[in-house]
PyMOL Python script that loads the backbone (N, CA, C, O; Angstrom):
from pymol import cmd

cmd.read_pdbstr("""\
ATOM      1  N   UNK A   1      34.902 -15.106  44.852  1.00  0.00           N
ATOM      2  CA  UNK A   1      35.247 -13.726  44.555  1.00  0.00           C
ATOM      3  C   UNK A   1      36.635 -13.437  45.120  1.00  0.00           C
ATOM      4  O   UNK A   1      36.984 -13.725  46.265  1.00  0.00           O
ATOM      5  N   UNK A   2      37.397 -12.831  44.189  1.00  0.00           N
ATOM      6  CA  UNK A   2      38.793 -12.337  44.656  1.00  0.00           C
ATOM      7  C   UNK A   2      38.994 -10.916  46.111  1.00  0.00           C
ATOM      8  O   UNK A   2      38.098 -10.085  46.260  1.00  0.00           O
ATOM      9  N   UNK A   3      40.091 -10.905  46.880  1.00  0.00           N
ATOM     10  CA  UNK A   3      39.501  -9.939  47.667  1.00  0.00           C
ATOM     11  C   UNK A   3      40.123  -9.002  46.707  1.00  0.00           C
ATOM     12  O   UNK A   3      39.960  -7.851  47.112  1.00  0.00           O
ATOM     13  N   UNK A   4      40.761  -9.049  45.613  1.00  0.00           N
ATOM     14  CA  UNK A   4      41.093  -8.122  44.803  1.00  0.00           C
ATOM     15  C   UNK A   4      39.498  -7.217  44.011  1.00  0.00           C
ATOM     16  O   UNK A   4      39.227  -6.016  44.000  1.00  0.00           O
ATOM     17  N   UNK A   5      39.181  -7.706  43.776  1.00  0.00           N
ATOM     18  CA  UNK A   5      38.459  -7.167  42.614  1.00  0.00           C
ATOM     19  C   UNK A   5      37.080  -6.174  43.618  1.00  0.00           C
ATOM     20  O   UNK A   5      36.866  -5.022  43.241  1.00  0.00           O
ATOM     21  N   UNK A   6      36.256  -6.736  44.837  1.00  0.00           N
ATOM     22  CA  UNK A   6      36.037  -5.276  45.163  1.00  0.00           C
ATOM     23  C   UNK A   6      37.009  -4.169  45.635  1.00  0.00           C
ATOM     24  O   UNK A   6      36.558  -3.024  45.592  1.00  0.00           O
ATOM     25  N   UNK A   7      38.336  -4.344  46.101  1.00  0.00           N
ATOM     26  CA  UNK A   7      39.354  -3.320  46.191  1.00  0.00           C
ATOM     27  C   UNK A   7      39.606  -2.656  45.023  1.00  0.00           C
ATOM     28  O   UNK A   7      40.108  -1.537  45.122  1.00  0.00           O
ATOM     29  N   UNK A   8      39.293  -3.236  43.596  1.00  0.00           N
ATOM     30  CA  UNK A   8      39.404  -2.609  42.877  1.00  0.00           C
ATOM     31  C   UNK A   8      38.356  -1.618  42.406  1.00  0.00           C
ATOM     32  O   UNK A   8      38.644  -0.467  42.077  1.00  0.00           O
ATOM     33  N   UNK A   9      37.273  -2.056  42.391  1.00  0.00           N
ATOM     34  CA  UNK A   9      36.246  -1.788  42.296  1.00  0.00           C
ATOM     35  C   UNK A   9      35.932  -0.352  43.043  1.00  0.00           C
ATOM     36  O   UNK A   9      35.516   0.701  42.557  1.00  0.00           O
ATOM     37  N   UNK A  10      36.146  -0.561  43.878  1.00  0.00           N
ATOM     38  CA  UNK A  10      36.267   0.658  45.179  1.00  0.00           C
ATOM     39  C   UNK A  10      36.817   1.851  44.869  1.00  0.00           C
ATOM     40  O   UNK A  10      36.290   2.943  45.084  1.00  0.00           O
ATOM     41  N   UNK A  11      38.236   1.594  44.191  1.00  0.00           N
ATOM     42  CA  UNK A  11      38.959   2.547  43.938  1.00  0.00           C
ATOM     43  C   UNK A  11      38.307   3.181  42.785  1.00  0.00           C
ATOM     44  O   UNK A  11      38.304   4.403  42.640  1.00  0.00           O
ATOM     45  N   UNK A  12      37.712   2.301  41.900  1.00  0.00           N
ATOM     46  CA  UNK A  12      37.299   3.248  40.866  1.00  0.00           C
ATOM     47  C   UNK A  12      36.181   3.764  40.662  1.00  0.00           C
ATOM     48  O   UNK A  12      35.864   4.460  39.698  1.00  0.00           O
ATOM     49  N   UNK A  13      35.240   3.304  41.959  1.00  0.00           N
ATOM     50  CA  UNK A  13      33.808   4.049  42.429  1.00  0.00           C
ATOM     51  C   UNK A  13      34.202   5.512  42.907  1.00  0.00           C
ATOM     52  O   UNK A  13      33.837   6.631  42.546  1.00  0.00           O
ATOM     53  N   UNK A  14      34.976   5.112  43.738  1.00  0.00           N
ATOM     54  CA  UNK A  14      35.585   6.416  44.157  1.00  0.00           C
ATOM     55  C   UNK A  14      36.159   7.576  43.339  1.00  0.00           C
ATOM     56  O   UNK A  14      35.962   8.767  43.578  1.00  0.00           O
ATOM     57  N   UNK A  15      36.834   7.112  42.424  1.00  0.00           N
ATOM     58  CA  UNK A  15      37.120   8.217  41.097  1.00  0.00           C
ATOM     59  C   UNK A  15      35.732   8.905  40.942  1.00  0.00           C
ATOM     60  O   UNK A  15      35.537  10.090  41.214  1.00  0.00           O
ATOM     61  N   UNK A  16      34.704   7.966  40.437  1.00  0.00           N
ATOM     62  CA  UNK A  16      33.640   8.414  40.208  1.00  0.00           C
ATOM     63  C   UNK A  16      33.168   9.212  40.774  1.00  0.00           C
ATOM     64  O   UNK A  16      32.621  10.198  40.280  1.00  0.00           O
ATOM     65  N   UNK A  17      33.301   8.897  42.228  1.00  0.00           N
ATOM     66  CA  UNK A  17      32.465  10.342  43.144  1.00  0.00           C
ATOM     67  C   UNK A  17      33.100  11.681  42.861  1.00  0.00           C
ATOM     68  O   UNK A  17      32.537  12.708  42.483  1.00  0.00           O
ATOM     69  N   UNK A  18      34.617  11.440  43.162  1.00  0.00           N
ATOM     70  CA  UNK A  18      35.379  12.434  43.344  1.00  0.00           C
ATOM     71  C   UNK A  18      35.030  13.444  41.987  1.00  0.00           C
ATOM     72  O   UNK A  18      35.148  14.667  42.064  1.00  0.00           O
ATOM     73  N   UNK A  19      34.576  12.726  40.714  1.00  0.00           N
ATOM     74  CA  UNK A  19      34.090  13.606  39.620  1.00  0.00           C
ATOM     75  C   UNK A  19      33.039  13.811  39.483  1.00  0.00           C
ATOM     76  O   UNK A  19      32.923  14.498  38.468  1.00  0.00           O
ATOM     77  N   UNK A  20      31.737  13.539  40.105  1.00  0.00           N
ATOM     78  CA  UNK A  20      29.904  13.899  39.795  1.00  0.00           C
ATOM     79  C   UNK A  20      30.033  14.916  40.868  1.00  0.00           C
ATOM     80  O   UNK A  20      30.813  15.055  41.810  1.00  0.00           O
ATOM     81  N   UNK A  21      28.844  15.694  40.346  1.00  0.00           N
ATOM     82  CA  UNK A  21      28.682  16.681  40.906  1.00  0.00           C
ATOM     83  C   UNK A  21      27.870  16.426  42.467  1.00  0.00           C
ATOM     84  O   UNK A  21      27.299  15.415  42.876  1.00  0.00           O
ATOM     85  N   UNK A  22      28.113  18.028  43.260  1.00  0.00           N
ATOM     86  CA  UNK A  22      27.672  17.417  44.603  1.00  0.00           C
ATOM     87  C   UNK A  22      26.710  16.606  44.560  1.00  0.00           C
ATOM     88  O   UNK A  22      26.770  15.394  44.765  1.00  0.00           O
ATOM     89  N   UNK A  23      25.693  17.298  44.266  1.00  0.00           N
ATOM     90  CA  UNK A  23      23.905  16.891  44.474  1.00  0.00           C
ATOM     91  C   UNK A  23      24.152  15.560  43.578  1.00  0.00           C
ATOM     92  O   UNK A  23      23.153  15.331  42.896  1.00  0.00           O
ATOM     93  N   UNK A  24      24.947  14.840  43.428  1.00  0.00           N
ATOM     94  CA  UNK A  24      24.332  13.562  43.328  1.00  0.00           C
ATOM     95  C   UNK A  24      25.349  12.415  43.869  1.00  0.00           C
ATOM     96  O   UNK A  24      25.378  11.248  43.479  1.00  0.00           O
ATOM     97  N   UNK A  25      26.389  13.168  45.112  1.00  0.00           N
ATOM     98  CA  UNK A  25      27.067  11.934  45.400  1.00  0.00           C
ATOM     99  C   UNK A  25      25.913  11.644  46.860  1.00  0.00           C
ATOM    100  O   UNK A  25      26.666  11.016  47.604  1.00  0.00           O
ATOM    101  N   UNK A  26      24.913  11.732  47.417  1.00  0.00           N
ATOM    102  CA  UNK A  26      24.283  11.525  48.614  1.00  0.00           C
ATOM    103  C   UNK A  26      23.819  10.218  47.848  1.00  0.00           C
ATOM    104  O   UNK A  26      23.688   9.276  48.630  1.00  0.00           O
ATOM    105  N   UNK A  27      23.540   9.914  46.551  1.00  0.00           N
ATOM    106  CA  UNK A  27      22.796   8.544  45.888  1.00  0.00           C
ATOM    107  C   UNK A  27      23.792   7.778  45.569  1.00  0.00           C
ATOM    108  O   UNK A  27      23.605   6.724  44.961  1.00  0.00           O
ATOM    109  N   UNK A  28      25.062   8.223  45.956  1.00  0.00           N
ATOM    110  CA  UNK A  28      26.477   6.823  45.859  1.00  0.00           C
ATOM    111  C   UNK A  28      27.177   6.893  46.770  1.00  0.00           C
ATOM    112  O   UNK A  28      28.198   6.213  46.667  1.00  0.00           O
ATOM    113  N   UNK A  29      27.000   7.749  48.136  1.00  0.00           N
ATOM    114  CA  UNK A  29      28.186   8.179  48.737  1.00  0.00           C
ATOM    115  C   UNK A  29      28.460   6.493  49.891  1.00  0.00           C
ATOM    116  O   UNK A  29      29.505   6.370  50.531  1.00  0.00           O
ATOM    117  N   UNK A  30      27.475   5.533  49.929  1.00  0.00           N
ATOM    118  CA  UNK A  30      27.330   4.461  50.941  1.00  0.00           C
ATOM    119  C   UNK A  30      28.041   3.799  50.091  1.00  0.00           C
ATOM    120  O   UNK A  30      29.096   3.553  50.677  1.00  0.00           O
ATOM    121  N   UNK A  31      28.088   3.194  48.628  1.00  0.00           N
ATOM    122  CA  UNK A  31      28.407   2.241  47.338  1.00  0.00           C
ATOM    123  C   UNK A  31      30.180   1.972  48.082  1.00  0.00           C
ATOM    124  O   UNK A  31      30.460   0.815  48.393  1.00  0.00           O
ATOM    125  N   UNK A  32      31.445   3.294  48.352  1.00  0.00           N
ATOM    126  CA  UNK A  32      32.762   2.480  48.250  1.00  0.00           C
ATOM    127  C   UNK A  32      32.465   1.665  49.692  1.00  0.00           C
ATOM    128  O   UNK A  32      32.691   0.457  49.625  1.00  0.00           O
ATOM    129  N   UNK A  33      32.065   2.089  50.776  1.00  0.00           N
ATOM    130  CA  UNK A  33      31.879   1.368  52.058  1.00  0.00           C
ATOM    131  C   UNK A  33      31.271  -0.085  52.180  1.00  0.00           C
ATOM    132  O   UNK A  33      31.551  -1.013  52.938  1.00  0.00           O
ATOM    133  N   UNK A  34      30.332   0.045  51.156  1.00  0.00           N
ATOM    134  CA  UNK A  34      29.551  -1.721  50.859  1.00  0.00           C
ATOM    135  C   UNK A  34      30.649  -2.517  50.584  1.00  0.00           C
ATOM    136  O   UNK A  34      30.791  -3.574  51.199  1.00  0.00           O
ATOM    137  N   UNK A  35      31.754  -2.023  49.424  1.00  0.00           N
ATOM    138  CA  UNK A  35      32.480  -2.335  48.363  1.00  0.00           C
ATOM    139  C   UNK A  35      33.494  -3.232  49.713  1.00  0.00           C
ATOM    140  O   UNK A  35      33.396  -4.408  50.062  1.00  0.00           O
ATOM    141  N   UNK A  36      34.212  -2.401  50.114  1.00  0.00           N
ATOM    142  CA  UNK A  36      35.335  -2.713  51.232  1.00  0.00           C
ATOM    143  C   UNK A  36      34.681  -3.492  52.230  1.00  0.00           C
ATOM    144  O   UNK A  36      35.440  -3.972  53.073  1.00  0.00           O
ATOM    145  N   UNK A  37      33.446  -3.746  52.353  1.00  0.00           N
ATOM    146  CA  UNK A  37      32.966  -4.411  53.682  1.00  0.00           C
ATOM    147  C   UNK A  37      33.160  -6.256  53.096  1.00  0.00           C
ATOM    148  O   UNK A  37      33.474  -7.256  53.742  1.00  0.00           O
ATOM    149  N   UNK A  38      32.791  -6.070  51.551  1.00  0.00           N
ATOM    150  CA  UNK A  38      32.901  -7.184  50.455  1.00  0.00           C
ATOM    151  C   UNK A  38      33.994  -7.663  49.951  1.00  0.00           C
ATOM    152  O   UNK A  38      34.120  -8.688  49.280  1.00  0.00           O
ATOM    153  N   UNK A  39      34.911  -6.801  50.325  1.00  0.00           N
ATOM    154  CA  UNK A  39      36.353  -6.811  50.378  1.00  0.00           C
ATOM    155  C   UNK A  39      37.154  -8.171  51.392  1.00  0.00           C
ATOM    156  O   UNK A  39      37.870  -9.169  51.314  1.00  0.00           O
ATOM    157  N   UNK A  40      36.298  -7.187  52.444  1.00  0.00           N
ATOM    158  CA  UNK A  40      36.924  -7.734  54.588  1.00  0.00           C
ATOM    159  C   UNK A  40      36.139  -9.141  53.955  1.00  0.00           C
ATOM    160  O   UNK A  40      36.821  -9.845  53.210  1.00  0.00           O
ATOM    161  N   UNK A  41      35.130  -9.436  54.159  1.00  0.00           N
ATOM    162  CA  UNK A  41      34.202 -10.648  53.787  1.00  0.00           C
ATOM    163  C   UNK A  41      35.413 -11.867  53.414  1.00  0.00           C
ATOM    164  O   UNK A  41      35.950 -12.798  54.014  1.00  0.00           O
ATOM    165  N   UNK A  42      35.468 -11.325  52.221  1.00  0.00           N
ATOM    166  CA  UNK A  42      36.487 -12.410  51.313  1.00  0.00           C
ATOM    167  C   UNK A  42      37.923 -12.495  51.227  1.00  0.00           C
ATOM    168  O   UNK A  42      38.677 -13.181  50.536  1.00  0.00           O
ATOM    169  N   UNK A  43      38.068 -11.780  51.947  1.00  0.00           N
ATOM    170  CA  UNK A  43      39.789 -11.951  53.203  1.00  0.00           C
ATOM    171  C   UNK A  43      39.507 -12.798  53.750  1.00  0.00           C
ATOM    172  O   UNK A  43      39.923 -13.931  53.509  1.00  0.00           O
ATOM    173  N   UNK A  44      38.241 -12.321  55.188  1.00  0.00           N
ATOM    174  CA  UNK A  44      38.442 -13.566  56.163  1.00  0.00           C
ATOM    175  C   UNK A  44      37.806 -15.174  55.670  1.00  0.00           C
ATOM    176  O   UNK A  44      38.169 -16.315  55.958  1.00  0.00           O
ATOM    177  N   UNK A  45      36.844 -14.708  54.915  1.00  0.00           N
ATOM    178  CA  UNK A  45      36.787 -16.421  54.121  1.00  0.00           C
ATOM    179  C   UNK A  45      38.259 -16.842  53.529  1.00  0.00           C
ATOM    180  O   UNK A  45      38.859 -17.790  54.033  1.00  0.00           O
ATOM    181  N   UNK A  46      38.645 -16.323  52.769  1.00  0.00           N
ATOM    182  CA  UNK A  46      40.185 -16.786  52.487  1.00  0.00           C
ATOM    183  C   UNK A  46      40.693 -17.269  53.418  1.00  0.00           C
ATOM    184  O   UNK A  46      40.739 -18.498  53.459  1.00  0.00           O
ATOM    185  N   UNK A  47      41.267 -16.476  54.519  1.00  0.00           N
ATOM    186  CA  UNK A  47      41.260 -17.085  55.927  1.00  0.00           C
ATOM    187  C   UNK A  47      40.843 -17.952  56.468  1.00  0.00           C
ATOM    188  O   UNK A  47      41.570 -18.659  57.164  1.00  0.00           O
ATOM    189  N   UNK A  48      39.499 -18.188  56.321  1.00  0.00           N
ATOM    190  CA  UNK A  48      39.294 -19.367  57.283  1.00  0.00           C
ATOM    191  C   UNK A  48      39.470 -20.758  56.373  1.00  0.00           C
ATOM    192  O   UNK A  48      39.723 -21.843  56.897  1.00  0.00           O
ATOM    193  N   UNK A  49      39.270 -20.533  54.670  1.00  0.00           N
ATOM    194  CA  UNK A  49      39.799 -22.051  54.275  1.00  0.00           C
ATOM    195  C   UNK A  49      41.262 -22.215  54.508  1.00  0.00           C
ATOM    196  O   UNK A  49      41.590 -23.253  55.081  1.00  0.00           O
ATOM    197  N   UNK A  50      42.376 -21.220  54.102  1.00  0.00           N
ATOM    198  CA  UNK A  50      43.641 -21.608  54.502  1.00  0.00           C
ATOM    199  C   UNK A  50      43.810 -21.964  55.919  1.00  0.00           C
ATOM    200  O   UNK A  50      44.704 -22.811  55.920  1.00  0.00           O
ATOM    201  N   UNK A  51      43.367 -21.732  57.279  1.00  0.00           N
ATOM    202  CA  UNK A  51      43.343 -22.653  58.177  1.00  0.00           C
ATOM    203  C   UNK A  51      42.906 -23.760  58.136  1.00  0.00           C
ATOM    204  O   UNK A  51      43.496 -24.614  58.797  1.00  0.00           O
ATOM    205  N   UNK A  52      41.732 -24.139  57.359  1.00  0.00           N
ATOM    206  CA  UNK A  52      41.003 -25.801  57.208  1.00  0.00           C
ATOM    207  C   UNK A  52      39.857 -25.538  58.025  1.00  0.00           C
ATOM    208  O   UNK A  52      39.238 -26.487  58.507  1.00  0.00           O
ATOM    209  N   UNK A  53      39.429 -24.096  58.282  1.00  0.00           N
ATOM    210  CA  UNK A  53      38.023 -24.409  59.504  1.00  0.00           C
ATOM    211  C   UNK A  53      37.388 -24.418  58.195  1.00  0.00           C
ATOM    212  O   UNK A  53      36.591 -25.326  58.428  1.00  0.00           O
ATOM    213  N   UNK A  54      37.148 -24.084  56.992  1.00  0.00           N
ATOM    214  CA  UNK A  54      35.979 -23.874  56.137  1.00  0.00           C
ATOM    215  C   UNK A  54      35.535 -25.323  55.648  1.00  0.00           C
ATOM    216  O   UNK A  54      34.718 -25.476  54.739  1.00  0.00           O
ATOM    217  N   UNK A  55      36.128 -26.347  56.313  1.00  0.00           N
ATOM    218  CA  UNK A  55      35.594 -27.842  55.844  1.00  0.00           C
ATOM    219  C   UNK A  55      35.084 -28.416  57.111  1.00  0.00           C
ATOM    220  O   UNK A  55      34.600 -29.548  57.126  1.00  0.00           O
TER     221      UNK A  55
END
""", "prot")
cmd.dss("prot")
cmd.show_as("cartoon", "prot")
cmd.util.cbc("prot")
cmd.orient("prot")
């Protein structure tokens, strides 16, 4: 997984909230925070094969 694509992803969950009405962002409001945590994830894996620890 690219660390691009949940950053992207994120951004456009977030559109989403910013347009549904209140009473129903409490059932997405956790979704961009998962997104970016999936983000960090596949940075530091990136990270650790470009050092060589991932072998």
């Amino acid at each position: 997984m690219s660390v691009l694509s949940p950053l992207t992803y994120v951004l456009t969950y977030q559109r989403f909230l910013d347009n549904i009405e209140p009473d129903e962002r409490v059932y997405h409001a956790d979704d961009p925070g998962i997104c970016l945590r999936a983000a960090l994830r596949a940075w530091q894996a990136v990270r650790v094969e470009a050092r060589g620890w991932g072998s």
